[in-house]
C-alpha positions in Angstrom: -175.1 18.6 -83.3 -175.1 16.2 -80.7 -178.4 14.4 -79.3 -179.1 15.4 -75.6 -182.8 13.8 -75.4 -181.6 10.7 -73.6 -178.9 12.5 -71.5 -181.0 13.3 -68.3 -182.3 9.2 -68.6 -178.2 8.3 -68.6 -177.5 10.7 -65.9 -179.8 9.3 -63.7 -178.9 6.1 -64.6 -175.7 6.8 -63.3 -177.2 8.4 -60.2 -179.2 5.2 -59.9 -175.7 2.8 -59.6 -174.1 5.3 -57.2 -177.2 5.3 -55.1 -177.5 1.7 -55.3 -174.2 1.3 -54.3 -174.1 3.3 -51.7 -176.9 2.0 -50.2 -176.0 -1.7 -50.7 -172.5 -0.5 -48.8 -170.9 -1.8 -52.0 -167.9 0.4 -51.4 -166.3 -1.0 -54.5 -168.6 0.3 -56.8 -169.5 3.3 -55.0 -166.5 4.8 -55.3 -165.6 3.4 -58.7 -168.8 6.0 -59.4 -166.8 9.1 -58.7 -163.0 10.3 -60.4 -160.0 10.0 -58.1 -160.5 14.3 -58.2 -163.9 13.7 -56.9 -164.3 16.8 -54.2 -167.0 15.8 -51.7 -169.1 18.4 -48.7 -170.6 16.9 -46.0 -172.3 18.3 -43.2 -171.1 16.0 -40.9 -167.7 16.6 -41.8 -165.6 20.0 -40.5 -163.7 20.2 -43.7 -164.2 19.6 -47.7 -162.6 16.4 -48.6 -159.6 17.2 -51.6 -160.4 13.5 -53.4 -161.7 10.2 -53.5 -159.0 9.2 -51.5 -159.2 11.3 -49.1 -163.3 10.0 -48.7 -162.0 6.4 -48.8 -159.4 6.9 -45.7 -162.6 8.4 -44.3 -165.4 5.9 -44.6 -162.5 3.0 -43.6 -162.4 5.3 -40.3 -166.1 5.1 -39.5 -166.0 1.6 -40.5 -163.4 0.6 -38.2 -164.1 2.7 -35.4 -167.6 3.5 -35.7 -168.7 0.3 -37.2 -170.1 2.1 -39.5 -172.8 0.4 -41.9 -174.8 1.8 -45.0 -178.3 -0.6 -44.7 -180.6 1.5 -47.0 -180.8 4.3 -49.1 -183.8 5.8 -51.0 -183.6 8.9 -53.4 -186.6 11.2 -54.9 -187.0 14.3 -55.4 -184.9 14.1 -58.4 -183.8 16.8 -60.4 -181.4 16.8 -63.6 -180.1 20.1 -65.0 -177.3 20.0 -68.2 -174.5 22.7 -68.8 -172.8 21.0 -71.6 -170.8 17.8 -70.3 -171.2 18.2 -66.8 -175.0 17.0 -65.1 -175.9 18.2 -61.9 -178.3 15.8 -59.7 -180.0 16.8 -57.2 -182.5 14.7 -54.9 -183.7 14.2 -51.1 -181.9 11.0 -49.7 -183.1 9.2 -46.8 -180.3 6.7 -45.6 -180.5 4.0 -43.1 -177.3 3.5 -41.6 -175.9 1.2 -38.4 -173.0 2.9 -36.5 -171.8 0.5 -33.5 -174.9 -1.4 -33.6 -177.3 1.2 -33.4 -179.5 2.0 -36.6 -180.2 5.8 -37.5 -182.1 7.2 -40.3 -181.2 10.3 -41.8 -183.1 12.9 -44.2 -180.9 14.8 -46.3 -180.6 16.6 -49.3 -177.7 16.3 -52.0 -176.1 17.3 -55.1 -173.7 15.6 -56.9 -172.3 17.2 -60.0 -171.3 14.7 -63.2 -169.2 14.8 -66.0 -169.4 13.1 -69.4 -166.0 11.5 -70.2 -164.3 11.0 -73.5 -166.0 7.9 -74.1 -169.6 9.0 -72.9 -169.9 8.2 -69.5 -170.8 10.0 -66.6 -168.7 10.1 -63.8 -169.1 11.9 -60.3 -166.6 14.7 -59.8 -168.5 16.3 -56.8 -170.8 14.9 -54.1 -172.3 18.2 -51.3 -174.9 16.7 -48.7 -176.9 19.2 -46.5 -179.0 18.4 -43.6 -182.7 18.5 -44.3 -184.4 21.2 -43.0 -187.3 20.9 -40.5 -191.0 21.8 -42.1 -192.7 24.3 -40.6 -195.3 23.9 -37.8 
């Protein structure tokens, strides 16, 4: 039988790096953090993106005509649940972007769904982001 104590501390490990990268605007190892079949849903976005690639063509777009900008990124809320070798993370993001000089922060909420590979580590295969909802008054 396999020992799952530490599995939640890798996960988030992993969650950590991709979350770091992200908000470091470390493309590179962002998107080393998710598998080429990566699926992503963002609410920002009218469509699901198929792949990582797909998200990569993307981002280069807001980059170039957006001037797009990751500045910070801060997770909590964060939530580990196992079904075998795939982790779902879930957490409240708040991310500090710039886009054409201007800075916005946004509050949002976020699951991304990992799975172990062969050789034990976890890898993104799905990212969905959701617009925080407003507390009530």
């Amino acid at each position: 039988m396999t020992d799952t104590t530490d599995i939640p501390t890798t996960v988030l490990a992993a969650a950590d790096a991709l979350v770091r990268a992200f908000g470091a605007h470390d493309r590179k190892a962002y998107f080393e953090a998710f598998s080429p079949a990566a699926t992503f849903v963002f609410h920002t976005l009218d469509r699901t993106l198929a792949n990582r690639a797909e998200y990569e063509a993307v981002w280069s777009l807001w980059e170039s005509r957006d001037g797009f900008r990751v500045l910070g990124c801060r997770s909590s809320e964060r939530k580990v649940q196992l079904a075998g070798d795939v982790a779902i993370f879930t957490h409240a993001v708040e991310t500090d972007v710039s886009i054409a000089g201007s800075t916005t922060t946004s509050s949002e909420r976020e699951t991304i769904v990992f799975a172990r590979e062969p050789g034990g580590r976890w890898l993104a295969v799905h990212e969905h982001l959701s617009a925080m909802a407003m507390a009530a008054a």
